[in-house]
C-alpha positions in Angstrom: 0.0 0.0 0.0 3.1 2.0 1.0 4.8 1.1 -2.1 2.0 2.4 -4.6 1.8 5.6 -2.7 5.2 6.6 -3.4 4.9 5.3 -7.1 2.0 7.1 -7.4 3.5 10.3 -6.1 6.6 9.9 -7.9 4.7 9.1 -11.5 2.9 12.2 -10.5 6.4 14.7 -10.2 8.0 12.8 -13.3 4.8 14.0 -15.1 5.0 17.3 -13.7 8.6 17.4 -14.8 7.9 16.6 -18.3 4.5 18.7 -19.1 1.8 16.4 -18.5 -1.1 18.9 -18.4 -3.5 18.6 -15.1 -0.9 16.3 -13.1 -0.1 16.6 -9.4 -2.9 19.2 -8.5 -1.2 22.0 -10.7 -3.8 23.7 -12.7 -3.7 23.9 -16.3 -0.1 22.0 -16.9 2.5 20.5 -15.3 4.9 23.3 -15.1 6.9 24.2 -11.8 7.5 28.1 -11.5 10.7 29.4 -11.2 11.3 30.5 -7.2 13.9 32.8 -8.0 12.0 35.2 -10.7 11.8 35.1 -14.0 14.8 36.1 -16.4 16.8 35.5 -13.1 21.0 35.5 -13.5 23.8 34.5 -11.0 24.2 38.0 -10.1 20.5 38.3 -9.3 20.4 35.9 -6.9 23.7 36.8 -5.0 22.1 40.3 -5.3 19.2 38.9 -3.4 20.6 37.1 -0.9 22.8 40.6 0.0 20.1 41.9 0.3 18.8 39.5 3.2 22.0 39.9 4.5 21.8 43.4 5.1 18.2 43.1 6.7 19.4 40.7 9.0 23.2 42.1 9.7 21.6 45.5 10.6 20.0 44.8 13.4 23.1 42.6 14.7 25.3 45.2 14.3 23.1 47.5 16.8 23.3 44.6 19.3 27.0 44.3 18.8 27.8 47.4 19.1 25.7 47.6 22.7 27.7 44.5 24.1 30.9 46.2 23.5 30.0 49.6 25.3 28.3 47.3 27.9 31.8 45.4 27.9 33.5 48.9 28.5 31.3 50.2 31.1 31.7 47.0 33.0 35.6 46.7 32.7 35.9 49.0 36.1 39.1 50.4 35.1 40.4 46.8 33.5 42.5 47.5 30.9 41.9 44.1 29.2 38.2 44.3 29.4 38.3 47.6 27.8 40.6 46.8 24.5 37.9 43.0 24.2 35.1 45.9 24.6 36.9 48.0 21.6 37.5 44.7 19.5 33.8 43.5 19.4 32.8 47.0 18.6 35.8 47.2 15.7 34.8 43.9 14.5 31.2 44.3 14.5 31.6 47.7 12.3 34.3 45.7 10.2 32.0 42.8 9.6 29.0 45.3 8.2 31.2 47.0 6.0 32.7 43.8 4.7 28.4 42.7 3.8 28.0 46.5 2.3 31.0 46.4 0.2 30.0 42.7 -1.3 26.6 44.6 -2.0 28.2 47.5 -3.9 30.4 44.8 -5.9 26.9 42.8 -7.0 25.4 46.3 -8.3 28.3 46.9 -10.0 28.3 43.5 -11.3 24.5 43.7 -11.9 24.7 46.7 -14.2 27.6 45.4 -16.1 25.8 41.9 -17.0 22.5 44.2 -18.2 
């Protein structure tokens, strides 16, 4: 029972994959659409994945940026405590520019390939 299940399931997506019209509960065909867009290049997609990035590297920085002052305004005079403080504040600021840079380089690259 199992067995023709799965058959039946995979018969179904080999359908699909081939053009079988009205196969596997897609209306009208058996074509998949394309998730990334239409017309959609290398560059695109690294260009959309920056811009993920960039959403989700924002708000990190902002949260980096408060451990290292919290790291400073704990250290009580520590000079160790104050220079790890510095660094995740350096880094964190470092890190974002490194993501902003890569972005620039994929618009360049973008308006080359068009």
């Amino acid at each position: 029972m199992i067995k023709s299940f799965l058959e039946n399931i995979f018969l179904s997506f080999n359908n699909v994959a081939h053009g079988a019209p009205g196969i596997g509960g897609f209306p009208g065909g058996g074509t998949l659409p394309n998730p990334l867009g239409e017309g959609s290049t290398f560059i695109t997609v690294i260009n959309n994945i920056l811009n993920y990035l960039i959403y989700i590297s924002a708000p990190i920085l902002a949260i980096m940026i408060l451990v290292g002052g919290f790291q400073i305004l704990t250290a009580k005079g520590e000079p160790g405590k104050i220079v790890s403080g510095k660094q995740t504040i350096t880094y964190a600021i470092i890190g974002f520019l490194i993501i902003l840079v890569s972005k620039g380089v994929a618009l360049i690259l973008l308006k080359i390939m068009q």
